[in-house]
Backbone as JSON, one array per atom type, in Angstrom:
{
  "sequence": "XXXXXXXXXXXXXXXXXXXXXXXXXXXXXXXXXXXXXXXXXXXXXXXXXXXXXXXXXXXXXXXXXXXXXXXXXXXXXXXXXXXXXXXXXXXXXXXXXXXXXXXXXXXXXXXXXXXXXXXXXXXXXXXXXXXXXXXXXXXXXXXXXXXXXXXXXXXXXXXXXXXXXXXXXXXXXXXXXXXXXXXXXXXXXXXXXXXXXXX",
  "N": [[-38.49, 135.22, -93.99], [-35.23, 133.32, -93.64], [-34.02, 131.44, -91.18], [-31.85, 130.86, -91.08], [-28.16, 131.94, -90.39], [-25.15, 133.75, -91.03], [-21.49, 134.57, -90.03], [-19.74, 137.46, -90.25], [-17.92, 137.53, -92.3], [-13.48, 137.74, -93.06], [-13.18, 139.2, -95.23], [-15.35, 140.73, -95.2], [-14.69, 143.44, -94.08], [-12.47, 144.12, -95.03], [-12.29, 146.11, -96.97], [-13.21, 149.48, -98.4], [-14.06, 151.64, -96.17], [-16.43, 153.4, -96.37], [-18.12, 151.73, -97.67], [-18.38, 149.35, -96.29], [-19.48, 150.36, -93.61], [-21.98, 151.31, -94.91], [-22.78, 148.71, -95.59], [-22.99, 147.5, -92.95], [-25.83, 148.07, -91.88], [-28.63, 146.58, -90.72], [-27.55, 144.31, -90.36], [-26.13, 141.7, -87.67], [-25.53, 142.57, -84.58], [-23.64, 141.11, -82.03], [-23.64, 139.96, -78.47], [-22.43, 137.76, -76.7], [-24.82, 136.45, -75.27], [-26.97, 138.49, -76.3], [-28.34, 140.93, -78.32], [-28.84, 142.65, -81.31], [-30.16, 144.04, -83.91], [-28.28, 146.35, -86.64], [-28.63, 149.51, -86.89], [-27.77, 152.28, -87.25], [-24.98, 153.6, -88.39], [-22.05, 155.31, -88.51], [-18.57, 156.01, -90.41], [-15.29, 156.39, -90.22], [-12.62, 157.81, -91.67], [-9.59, 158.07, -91.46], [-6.38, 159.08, -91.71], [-6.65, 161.23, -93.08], [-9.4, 162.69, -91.95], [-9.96, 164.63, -89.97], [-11.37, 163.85, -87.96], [-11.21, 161.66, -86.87], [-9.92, 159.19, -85.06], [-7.58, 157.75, -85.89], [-6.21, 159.79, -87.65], [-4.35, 160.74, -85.85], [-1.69, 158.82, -86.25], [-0.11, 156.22, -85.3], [-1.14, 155.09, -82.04], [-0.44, 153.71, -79.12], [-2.9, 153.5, -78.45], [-5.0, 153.6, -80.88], [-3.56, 151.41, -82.67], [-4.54, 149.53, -83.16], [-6.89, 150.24, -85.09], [-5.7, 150.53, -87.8], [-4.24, 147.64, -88.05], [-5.17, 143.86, -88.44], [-8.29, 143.85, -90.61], [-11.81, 143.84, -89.41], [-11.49, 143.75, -86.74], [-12.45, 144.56, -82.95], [-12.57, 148.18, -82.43], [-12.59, 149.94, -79.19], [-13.55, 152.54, -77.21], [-13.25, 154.75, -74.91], [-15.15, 157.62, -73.65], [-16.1, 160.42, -72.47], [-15.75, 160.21, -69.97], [-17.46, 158.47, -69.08], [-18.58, 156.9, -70.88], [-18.57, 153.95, -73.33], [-17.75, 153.05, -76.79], [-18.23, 151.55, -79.57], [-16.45, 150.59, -82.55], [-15.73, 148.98, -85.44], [-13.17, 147.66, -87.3], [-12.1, 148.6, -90.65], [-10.8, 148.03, -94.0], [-7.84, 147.23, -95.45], [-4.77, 145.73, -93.95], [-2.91, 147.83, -92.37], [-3.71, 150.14, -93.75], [-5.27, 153.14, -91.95], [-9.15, 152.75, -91.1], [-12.32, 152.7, -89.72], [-15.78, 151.24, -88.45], [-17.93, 153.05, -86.73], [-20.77, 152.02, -84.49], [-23.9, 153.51, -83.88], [-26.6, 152.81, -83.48], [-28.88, 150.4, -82.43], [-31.47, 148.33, -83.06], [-32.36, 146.13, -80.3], [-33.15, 142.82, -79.75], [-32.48, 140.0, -78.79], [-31.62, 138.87, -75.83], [-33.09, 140.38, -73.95], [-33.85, 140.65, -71.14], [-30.9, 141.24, -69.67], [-30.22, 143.24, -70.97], [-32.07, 145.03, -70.18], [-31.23, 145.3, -67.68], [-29.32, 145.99, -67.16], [-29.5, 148.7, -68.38], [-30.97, 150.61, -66.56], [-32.02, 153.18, -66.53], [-33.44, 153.28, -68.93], [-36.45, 154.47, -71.24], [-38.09, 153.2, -72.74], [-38.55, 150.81, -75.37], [-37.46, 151.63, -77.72], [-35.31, 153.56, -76.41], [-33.47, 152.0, -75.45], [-31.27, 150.8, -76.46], [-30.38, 153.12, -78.36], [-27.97, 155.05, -79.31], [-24.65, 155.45, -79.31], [-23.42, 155.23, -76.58], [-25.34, 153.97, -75.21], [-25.94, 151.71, -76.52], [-23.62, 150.22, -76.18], [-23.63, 149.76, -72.81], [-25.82, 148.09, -73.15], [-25.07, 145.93, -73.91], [-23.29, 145.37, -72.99], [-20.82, 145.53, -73.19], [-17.07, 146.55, -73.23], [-14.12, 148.0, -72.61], [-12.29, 145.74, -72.27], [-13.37, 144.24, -74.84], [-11.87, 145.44, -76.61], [-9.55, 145.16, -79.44], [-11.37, 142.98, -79.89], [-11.4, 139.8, -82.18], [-13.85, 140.0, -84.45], [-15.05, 137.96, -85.79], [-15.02, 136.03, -84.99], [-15.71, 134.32, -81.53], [-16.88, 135.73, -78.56], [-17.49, 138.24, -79.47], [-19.84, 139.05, -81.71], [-20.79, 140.0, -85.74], [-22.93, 139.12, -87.39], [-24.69, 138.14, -90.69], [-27.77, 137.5, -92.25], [-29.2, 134.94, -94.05], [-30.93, 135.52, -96.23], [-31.33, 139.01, -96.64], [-33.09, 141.45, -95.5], [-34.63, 144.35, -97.21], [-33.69, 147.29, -97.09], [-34.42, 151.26, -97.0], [-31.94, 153.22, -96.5], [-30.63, 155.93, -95.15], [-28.58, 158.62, -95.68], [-26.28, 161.31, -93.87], [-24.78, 163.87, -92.68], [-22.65, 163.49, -90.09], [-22.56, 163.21, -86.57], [-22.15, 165.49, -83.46], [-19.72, 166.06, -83.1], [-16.63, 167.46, -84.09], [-14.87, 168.51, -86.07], [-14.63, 167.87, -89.24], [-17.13, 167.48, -89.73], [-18.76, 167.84, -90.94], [-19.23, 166.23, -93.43], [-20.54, 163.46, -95.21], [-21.15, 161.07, -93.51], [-23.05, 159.29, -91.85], [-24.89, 156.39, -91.54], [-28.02, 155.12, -91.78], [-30.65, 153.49, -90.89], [-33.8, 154.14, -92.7], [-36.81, 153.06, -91.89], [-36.58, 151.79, -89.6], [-36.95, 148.43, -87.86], [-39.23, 146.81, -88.01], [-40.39, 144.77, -89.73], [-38.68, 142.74, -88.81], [-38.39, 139.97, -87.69], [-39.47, 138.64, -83.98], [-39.17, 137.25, -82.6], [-36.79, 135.86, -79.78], [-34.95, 133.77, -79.78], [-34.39, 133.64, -82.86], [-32.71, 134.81, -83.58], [-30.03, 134.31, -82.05]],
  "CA": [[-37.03, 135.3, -93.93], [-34.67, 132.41, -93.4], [-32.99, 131.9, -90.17], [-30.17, 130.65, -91.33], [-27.24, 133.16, -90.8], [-23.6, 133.26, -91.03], [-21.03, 135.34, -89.19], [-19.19, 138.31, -91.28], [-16.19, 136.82, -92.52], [-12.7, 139.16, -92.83], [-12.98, 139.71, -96.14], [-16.4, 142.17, -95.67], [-14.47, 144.51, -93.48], [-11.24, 144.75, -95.82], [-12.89, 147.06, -98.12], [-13.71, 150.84, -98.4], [-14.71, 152.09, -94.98], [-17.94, 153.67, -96.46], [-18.79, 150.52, -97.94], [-18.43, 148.3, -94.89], [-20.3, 150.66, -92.94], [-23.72, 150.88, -95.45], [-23.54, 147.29, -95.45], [-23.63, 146.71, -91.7], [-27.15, 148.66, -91.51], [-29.59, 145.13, -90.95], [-26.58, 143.24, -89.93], [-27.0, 141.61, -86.56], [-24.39, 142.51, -83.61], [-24.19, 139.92, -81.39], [-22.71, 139.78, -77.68], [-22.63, 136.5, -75.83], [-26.61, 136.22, -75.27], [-27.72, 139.5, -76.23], [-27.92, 140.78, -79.82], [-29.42, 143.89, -81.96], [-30.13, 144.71, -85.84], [-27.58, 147.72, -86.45], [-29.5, 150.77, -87.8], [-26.96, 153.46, -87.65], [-23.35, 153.96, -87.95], [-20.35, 156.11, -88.89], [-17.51, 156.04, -91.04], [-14.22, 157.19, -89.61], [-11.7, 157.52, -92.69], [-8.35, 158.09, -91.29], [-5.33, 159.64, -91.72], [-7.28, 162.62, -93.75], [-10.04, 162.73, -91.73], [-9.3, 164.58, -88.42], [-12.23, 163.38, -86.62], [-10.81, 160.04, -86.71], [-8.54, 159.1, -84.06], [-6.03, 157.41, -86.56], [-5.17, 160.86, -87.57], [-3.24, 160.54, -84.89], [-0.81, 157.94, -86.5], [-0.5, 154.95, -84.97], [-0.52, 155.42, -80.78], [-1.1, 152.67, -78.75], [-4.84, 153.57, -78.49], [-5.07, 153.74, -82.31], [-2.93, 150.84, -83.32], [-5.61, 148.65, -83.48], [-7.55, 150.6, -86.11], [-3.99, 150.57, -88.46], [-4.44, 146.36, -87.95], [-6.18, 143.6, -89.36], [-9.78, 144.29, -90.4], [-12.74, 142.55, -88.78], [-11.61, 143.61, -85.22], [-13.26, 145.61, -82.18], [-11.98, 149.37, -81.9], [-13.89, 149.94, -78.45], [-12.93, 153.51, -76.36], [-14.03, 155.1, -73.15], [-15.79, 158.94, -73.81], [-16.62, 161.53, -71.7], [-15.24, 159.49, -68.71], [-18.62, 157.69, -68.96], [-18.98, 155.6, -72.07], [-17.76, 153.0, -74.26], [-17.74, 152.79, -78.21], [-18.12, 150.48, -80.31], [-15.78, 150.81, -83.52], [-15.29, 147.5, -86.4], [-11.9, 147.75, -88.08], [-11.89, 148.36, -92.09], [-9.83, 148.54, -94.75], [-6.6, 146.21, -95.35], [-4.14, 146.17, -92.81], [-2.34, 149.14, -92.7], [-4.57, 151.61, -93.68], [-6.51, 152.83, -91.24], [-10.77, 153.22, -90.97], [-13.26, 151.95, -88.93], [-17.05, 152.28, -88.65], [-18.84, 153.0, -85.41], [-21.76, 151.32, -84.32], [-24.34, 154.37, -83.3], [-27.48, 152.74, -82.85], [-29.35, 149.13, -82.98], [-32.76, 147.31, -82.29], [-32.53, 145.21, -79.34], [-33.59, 141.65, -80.54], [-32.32, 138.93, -77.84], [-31.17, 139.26, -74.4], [-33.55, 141.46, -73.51], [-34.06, 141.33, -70.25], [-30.14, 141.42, -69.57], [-30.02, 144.82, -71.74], [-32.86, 146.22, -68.96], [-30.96, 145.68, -65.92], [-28.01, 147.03, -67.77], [-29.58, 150.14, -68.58], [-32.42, 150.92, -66.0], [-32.78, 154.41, -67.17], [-34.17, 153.4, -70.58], [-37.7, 154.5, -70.77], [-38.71, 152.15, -73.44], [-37.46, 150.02, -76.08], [-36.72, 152.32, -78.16], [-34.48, 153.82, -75.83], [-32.32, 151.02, -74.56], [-29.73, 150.62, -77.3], [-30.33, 154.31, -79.34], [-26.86, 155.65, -79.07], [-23.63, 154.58, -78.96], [-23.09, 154.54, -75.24], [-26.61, 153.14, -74.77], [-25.81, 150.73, -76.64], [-22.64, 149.38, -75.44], [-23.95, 149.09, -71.98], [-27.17, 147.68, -73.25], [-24.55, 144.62, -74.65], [-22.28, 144.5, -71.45], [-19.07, 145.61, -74.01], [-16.74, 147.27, -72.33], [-12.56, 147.93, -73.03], [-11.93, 144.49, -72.35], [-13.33, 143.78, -75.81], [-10.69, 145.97, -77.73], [-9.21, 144.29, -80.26], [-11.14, 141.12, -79.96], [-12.25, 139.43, -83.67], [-15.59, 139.92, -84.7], [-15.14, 136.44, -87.22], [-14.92, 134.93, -83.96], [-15.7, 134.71, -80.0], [-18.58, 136.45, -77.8], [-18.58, 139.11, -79.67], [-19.49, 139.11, -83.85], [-22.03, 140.36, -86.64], [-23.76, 138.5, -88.31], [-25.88, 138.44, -91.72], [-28.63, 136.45, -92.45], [-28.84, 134.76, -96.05], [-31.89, 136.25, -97.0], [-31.72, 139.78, -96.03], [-34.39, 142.11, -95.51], [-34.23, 145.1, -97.72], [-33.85, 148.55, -96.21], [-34.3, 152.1, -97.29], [-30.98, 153.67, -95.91], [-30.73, 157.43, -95.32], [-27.2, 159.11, -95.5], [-26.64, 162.52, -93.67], [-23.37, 164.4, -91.79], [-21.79, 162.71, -89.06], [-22.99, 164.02, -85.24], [-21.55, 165.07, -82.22], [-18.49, 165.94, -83.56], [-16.79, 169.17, -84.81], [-13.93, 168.66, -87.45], [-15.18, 167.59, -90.7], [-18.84, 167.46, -89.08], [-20.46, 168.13, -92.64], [-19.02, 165.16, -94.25], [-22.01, 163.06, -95.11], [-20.7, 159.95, -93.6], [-23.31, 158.72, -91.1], [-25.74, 156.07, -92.32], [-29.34, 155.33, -91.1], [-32.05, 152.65, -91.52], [-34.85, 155.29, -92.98], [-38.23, 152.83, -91.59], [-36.71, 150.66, -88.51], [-36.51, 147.13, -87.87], [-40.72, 146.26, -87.87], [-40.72, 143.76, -90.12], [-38.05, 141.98, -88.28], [-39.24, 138.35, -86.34], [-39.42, 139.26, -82.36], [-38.09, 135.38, -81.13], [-35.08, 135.91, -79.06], [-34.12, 133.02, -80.56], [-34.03, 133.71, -83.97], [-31.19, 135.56, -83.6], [-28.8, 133.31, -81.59]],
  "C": [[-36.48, 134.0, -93.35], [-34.03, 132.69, -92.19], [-32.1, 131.7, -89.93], [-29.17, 132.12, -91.73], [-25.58, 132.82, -90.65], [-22.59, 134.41, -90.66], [-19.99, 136.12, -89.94], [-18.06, 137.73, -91.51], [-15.09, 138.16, -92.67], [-13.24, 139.83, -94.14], [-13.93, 141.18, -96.49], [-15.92, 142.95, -95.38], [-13.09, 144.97, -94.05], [-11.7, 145.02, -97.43], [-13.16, 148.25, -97.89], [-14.44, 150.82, -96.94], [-16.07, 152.16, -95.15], [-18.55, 152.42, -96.98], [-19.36, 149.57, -96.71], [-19.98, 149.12, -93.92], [-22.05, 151.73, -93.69], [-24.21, 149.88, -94.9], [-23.76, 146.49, -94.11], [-24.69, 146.97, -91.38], [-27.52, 146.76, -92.06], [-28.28, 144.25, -90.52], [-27.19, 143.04, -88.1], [-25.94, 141.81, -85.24], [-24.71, 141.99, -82.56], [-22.87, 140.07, -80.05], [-23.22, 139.43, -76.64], [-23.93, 136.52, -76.07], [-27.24, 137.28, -75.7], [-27.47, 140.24, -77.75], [-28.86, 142.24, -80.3], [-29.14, 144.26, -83.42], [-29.21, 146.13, -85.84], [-28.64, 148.53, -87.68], [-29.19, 152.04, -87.7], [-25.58, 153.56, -87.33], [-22.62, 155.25, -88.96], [-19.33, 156.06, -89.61], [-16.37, 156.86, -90.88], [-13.0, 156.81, -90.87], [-10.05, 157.44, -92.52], [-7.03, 158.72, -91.22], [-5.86, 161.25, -92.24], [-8.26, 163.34, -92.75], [-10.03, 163.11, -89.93], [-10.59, 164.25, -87.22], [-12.12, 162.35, -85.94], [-9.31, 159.91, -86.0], [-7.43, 158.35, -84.53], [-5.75, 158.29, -87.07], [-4.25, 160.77, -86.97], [-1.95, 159.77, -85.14], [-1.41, 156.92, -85.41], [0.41, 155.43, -83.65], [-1.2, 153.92, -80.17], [-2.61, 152.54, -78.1], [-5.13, 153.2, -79.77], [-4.27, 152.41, -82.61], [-3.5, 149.73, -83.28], [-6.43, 148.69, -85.01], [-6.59, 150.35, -87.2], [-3.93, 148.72, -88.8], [-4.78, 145.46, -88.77], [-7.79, 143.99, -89.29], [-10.36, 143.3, -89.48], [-12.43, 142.74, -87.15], [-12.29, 144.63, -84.61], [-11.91, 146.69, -81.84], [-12.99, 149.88, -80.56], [-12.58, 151.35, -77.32], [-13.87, 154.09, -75.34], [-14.19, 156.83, -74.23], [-16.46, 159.7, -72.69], [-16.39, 161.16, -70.49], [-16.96, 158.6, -68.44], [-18.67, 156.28, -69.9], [-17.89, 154.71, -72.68], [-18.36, 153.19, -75.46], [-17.3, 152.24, -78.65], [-17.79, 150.48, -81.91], [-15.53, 149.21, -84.58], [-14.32, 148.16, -86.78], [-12.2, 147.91, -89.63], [-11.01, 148.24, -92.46], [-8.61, 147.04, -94.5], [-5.79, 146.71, -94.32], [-3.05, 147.15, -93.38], [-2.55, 150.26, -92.96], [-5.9, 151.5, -92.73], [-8.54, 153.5, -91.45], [-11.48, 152.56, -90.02], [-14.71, 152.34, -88.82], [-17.77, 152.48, -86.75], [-20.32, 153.16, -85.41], [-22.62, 152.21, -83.61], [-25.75, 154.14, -82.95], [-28.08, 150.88, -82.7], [-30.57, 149.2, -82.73], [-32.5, 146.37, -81.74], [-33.53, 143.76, -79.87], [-33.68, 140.25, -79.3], [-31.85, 139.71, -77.21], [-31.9, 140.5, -74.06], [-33.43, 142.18, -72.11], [-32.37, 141.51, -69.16], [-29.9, 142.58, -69.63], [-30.83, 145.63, -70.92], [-31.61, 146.15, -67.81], [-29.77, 146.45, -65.8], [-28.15, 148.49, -67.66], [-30.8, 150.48, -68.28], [-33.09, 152.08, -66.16], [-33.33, 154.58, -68.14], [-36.0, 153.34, -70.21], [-38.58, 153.73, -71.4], [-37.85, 151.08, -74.43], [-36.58, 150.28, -77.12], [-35.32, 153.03, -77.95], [-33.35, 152.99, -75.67], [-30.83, 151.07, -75.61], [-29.73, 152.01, -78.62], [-29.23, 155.21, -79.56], [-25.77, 154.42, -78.73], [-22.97, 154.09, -77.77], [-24.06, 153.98, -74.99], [-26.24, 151.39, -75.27], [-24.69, 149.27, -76.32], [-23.05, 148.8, -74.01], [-24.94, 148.12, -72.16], [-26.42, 145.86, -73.91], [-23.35, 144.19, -73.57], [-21.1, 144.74, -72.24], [-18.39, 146.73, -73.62], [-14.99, 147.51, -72.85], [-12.17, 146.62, -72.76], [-12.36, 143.61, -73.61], [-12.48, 144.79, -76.97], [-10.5, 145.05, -77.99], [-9.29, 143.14, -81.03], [-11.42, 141.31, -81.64], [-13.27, 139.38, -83.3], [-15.48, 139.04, -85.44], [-15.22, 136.0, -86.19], [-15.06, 135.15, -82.71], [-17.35, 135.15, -79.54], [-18.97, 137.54, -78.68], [-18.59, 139.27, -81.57], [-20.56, 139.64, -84.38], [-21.88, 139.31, -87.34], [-25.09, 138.67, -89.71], [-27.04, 137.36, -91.76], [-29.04, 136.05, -94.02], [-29.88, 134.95, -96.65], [-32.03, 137.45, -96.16], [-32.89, 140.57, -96.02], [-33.74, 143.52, -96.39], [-34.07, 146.29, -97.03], [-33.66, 149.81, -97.37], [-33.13, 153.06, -96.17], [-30.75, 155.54, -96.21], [-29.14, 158.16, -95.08], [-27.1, 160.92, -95.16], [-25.08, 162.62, -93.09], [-23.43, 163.67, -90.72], [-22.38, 164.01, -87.84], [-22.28, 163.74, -83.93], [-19.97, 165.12, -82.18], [-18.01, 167.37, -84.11], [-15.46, 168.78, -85.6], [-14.43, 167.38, -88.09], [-16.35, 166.82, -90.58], [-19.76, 167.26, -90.39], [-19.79, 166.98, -93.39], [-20.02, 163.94, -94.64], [-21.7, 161.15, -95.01], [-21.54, 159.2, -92.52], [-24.74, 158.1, -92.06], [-27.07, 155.25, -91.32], [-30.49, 154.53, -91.59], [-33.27, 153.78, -91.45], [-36.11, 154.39, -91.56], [-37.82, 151.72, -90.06], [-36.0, 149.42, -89.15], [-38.45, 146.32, -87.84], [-40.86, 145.18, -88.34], [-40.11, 142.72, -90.02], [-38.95, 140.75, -87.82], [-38.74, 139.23, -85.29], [-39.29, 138.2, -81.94], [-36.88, 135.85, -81.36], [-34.44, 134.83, -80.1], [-33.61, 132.87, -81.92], [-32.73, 133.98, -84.1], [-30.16, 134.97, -83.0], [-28.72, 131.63, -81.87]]
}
């Protein structure tokens, strides 16, 4: 694999929600020094879709998602966590996908001290609050651009292929059976393991 990569431009994330969020599985999310292959997310559709907090219209929590694409939707949960949301869609309509799992790649040993309860490596970034702490992203990155700054995805120009598994959305109870959560079937194994590759 080449290690030449290049940083999502707007145009990937002003398209079909479900689209955007296939094609970030193998993408690389990247924040400041510390970075992770995404290998499961979400698709939050919008106005239809009452699981999705732009049901809501546009509140000033939500009026981000409603925006341009390409930015961070990032919210607090359970009075514990943070989530990590990308923007879709053209501005005005809203979607977004959320970022539900990765492989830890660089900044490793940042992502331990972050999250000392992880029992392995598997663990550290396997969830969506795991993984936010495990990247130090916090409500102070609402809104930012992902085209630009500390925090962005990235592709790499020869990707790796993946077998992607599509199942209902979890953790959630209105329109739970919708089969909108998507899933690297075999990992990240045949990834490189230099930190540096990735930054």
């Amino acid at each position: 694999m080449s290690c030449e990569w290049e940083i999502l431009p707007r145009a990937f994330y002003a398209r079909p929600t479900v689209e955007v969020a296939r094609e970030l599985l193998g993408k690389v999310l990247v924040h400041r020094r510390c970075a992770g292959i995404i290998l499961e997310t979400e698709a939050y559709l919008g106005l239809n879709d009452k699981a999705a907090h732009a049901s809501r219209g546009i509140t000033p929590r939500t009026r981000v998602i409603f925006g341009e694409p390409g930015h961070a939707y990032v919210y607090f949960i359970y009075g514990m966590y943070h989530c990590l949301n990308l923007v879709a869609e053209p501005a005005g309509t809203p979607g977004c996908v959320l970022i539900r799992a990765i492989h830890p790649v660089a900044g490793l040993s940042g992502m331990r001290k972050r999250r000392p309860a992880a029992r392995s490596m598997a663990d550290l970034a396997s969830g969506p609050g795991k993984l936010t702490l495990a990247l130090g992203i916090t409500a102070g990155q609402n809104g930012s651009d992902v085209t630009r700054g500390s925090l962005t995805v990235r592709r790499f120009r020869e990707e790796p292929s993946l077998r992607i598994l599509t199942t209902p959305r979890v953790g959630i109870r209105q329109c739970a059976d919708w089969p909108l959560r998507f899933v690297v079937e075999d990992g990240c194994a045949i990834l490189p393991s230099d930190e540096s590759f990735y930054l």
